[in-house]
Backbone bond lengths (Angstrom), bond angles and torsions (degrees), N, CA, C in turn:
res aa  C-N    CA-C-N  psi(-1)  N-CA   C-N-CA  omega(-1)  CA-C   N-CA-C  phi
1 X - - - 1.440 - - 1.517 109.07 -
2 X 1.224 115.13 123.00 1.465 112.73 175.58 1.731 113.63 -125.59
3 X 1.446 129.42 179.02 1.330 115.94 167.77 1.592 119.67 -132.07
4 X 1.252 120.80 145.18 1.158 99.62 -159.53 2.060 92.87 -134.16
5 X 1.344 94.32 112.84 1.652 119.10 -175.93 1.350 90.35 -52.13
6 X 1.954 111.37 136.95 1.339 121.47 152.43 1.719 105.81 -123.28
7 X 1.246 107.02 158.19 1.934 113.44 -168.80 1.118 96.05 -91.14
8 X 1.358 128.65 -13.78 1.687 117.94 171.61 1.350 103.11 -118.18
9 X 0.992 114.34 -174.96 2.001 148.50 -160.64 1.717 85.26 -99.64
10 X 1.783 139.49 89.90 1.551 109.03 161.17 1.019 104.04 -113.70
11 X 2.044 112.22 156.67 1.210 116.18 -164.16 1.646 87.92 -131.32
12 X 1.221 118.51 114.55 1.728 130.14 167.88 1.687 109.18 -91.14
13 X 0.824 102.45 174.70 1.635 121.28 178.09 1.328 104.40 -43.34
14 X 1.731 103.37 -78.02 1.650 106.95 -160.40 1.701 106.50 -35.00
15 X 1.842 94.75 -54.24 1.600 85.05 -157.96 1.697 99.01 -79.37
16 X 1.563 124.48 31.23 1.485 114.85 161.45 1.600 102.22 -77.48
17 X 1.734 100.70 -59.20 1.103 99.86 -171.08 1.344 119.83 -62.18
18 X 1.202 132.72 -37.55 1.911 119.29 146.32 1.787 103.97 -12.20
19 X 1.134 103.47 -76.17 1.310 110.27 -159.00 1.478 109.20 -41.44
20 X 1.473 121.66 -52.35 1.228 137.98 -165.55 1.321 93.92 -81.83
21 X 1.324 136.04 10.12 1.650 125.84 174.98 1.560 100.00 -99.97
22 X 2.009 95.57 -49.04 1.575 73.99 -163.48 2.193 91.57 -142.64
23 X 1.117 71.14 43.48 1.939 92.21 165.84 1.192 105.73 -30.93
24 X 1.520 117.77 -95.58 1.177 106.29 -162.72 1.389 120.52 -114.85
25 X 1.669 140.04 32.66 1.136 134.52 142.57 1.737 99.36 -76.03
26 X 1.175 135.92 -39.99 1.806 137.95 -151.98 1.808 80.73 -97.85
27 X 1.478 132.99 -56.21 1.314 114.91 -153.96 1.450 99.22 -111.91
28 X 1.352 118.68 -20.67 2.152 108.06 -178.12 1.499 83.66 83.88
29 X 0.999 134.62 12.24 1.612 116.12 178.57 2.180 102.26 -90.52
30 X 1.257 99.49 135.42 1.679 101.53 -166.31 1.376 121.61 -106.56
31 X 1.311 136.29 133.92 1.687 126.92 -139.33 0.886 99.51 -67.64
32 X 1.632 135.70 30.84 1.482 116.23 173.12 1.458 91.65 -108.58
33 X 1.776 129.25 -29.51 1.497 119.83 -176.17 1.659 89.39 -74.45
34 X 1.232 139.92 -44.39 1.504 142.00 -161.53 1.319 107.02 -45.80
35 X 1.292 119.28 -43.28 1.518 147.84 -152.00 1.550 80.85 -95.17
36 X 1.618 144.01 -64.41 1.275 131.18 -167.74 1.501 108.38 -68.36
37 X 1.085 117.75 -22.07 1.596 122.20 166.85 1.575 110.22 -50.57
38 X 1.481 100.10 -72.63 1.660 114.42 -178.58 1.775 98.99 -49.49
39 X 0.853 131.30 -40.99 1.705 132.66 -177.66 1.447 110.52 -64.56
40 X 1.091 120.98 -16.06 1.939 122.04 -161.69 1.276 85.64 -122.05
41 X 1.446 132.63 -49.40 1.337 105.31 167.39 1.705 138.47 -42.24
42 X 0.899 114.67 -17.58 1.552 132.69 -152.99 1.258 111.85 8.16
43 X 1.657 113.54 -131.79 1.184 127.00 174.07 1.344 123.76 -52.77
44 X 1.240 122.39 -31.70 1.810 130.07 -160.97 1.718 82.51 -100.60
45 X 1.572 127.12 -24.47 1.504 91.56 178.18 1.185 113.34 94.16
46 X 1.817 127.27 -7.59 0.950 113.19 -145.30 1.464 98.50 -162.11
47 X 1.584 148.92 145.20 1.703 140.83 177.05 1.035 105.02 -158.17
48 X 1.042 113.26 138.27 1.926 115.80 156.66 1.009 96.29 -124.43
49 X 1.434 107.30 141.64 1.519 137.58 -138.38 1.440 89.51 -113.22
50 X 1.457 129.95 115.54 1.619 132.49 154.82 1.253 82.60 -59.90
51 X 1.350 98.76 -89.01 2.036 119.45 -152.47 1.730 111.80 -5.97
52 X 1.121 84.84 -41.13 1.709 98.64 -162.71 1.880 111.86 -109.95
53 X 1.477 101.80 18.64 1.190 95.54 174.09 1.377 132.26 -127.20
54 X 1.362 131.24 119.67 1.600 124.36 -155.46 2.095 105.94 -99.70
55 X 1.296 87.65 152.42 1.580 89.29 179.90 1.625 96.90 -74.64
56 X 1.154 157.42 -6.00 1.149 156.68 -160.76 1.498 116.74 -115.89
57 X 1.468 108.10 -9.69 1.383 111.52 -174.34 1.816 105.67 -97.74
58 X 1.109 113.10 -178.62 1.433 110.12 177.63 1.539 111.48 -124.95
59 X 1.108 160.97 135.77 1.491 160.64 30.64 1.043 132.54 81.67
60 X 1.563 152.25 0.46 1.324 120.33 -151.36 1.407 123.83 -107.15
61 X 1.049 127.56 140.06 1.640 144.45 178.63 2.130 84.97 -70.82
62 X 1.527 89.57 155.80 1.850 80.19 175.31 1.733 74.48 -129.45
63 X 1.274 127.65 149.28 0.849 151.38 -153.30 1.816 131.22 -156.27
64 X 1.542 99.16 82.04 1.807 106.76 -171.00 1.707 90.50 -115.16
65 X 1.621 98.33 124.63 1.659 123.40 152.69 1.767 91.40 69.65
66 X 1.550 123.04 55.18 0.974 126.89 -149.23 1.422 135.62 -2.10
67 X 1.289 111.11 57.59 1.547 121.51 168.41 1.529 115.98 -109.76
68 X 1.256 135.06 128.27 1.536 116.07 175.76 1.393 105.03 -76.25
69 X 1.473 108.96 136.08 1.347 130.17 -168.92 1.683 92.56 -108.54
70 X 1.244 144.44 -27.77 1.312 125.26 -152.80 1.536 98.75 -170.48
71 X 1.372 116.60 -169.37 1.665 126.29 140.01 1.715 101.56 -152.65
72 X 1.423 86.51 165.31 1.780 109.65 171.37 1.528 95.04 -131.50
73 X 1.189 97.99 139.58 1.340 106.92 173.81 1.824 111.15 -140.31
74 X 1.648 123.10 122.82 1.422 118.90 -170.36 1.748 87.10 -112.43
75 X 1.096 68.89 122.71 1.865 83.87 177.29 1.948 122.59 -118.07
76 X 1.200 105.63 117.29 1.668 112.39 -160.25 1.860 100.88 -52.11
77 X 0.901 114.01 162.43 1.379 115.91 -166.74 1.687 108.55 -150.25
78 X 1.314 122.40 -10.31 0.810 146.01 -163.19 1.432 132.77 108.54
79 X 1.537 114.43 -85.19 1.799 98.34 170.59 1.635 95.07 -103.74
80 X 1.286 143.37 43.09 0.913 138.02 149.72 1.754 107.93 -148.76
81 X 1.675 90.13 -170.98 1.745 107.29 172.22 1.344 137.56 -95.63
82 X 1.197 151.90 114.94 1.661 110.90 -174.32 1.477 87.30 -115.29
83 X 1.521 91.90 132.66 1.186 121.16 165.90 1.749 127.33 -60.02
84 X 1.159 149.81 100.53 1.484 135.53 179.66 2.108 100.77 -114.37
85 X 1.103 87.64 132.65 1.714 100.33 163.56 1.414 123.29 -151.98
86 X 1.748 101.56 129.36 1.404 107.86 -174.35 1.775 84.23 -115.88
87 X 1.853 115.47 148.70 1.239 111.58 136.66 1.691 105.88 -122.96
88 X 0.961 106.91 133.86 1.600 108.69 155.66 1.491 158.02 -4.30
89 X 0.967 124.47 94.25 1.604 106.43 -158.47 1.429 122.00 -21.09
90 X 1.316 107.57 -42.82 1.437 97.17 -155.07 1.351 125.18 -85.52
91 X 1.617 84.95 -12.78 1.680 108.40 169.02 1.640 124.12 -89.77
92 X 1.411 84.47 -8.37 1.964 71.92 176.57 1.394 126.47 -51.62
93 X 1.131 103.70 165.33 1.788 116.78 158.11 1.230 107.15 46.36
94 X 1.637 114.46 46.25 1.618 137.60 149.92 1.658 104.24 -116.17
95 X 1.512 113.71 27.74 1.664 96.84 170.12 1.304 123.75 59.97
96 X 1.690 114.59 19.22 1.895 121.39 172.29 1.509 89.48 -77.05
97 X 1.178 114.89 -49.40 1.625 94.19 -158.31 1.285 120.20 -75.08
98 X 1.589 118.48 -26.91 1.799 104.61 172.68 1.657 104.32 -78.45
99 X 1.574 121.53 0.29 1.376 94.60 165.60 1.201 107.31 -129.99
100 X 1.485 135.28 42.54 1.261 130.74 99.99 1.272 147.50 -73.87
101 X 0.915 111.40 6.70 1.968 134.23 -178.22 1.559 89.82 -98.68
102 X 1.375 117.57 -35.06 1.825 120.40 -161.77 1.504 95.57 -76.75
103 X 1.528 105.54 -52.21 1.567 113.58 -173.50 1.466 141.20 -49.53
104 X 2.107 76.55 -41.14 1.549 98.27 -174.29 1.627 112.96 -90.76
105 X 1.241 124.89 -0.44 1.335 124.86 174.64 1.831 92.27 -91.07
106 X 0.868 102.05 -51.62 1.458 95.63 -178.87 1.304 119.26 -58.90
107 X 1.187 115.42 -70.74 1.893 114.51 165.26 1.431 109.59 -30.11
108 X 1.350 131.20 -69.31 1.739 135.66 167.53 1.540 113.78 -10.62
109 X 1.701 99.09 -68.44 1.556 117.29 -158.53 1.498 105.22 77.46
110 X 0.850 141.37 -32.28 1.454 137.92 173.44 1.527 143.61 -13.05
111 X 1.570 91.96 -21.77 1.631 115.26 170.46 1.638 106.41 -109.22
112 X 1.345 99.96 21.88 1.776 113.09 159.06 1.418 108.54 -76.70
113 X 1.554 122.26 -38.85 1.398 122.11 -163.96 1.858 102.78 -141.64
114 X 1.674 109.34 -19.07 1.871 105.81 -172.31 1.304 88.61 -108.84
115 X 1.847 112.06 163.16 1.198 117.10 137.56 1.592 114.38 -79.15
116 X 1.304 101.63 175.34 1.560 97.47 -171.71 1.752 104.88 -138.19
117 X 1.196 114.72 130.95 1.826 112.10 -166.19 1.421 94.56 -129.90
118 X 1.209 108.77 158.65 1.618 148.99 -168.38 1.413 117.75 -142.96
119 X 1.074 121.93 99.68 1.762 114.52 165.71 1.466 90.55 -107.99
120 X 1.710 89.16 146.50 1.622 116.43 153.06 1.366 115.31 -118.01
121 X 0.966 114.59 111.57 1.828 142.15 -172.89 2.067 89.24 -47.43
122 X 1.310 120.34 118.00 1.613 113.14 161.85 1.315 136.33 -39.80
123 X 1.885 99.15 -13.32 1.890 106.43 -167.79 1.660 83.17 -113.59
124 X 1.563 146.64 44.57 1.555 142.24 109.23 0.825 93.66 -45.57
125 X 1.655 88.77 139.07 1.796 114.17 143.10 1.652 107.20 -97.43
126 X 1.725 133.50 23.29 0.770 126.49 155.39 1.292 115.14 -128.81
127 X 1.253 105.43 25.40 2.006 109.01 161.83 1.401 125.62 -54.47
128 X 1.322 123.36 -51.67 1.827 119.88 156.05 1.727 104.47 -32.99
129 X 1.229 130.23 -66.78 1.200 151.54 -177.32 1.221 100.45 -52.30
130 X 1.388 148.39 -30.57 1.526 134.07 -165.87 1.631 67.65 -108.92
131 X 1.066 125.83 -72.45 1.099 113.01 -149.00 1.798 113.01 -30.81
132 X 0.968 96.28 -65.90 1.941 108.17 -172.82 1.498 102.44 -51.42
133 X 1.606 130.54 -41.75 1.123 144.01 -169.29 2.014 98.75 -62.94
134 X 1.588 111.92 -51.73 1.629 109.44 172.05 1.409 108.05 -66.74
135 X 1.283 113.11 -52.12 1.979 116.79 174.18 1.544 92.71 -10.65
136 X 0.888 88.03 -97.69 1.727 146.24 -162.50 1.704 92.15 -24.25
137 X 1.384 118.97 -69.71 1.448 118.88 168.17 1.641 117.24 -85.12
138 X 1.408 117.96 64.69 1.587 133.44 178.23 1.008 126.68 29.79
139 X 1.600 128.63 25.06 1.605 138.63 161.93 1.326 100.65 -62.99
140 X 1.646 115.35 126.16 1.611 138.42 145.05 1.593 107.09 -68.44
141 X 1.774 90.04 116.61 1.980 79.28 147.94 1.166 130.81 -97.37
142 X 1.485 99.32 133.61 1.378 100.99 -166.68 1.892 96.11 -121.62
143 X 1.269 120.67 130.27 2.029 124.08 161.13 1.461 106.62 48.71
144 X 1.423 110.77 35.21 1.887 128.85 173.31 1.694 101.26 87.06
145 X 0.739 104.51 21.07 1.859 96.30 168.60 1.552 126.96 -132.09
146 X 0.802 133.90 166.85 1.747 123.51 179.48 1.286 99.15 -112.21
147 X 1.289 123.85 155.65 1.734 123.77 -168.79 1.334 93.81 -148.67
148 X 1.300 111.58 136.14 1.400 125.35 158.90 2.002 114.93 -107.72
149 X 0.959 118.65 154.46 1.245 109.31 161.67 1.452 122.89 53.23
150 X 1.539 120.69 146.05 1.585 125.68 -175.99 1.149 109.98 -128.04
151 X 1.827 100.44 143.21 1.174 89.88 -143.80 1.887 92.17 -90.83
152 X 1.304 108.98 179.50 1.762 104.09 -156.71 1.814 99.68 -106.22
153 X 1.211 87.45 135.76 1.802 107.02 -169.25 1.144 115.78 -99.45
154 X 0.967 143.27 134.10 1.505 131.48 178.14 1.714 105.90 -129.66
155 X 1.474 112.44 144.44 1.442 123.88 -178.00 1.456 107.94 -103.43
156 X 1.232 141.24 149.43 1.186 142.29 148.88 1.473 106.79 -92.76
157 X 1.554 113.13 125.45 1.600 112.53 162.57 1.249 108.64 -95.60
158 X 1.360 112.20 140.80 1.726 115.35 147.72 1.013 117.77 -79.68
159 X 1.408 114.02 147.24 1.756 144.14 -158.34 1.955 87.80 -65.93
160 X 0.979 128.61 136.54 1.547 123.27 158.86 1.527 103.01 -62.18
């Protein structure tokens, strides 16, 4: 399993139809964004999103026997990260996603200086599955979210 960074936000078919499986119990996303998904895809099926894409955020395609199996995407939020990961039906429950969650904090660096959070909404049908997947790579839940890492504070003293 490897990951392979893109500079924009892209959204292809497969992971539309993800979307349209389990949109908005797994993401809160509502058939009117689902429906703007299916629209930006158009003909090619396929977009990377400027509008929606920051030089500060991270990207990754997850990528076993060169097929994309999934993405993680850590997206700046302000003084932290939020974490999002989909893999694929067909790929589940071969262990891509706790070691792309492992990879991609590490590849990032981001828990050098952010904490980094993850909610899984209660109406997933892959909440057991995120759940064990944050376990698993040392996220606390903490007030419905899993947290890794704090984020780093700095004091200024005055000279006595």
């Amino acid at each position: 399993m490897d990951l392979k960074r893109r500079t924009l936000r892209h959204v292809d078919q497969v992971e539309f139809e993800h979307f349209v499986k389990y949109g908005e119990p797994a993401y809160g996303l509502t058939k009117q964004e689902i429906r703007g998904y299916d629209q930006e895809l158009g003909t090619t099926r396929a977009f990377d999103s400027i509008e929606h894409s920051y030089s500060e955020d991270f990207y990754f395609d997850v990528i076993v026997e060169d097929q994309v199996v999934g993405r993680v995407l850590l997206l700046k939020m302000g003084h932290y990260f939020q974490l999002d990961l989909m893999i694929f039906d067909s790929y589940s429950g071969n262990g891509y996603g706790t070691k792309a969650v492992q990879s991609a904090l590490h590849t990032s660096n981001v828990l050098e200086v952010y904490e980094v959070r993850a909610r899984v909404l209660p109406t997933s049908p892959h909440e057991q599955i995120a759940r064990k997947i944050f376990l698993s790579n040392d996220f606390q839940e903490s007030d419905g979210y899993f947290v890794k890492g704090r984020r780093k504070r700095y004091s200024l003293q005055r000279p006595d």
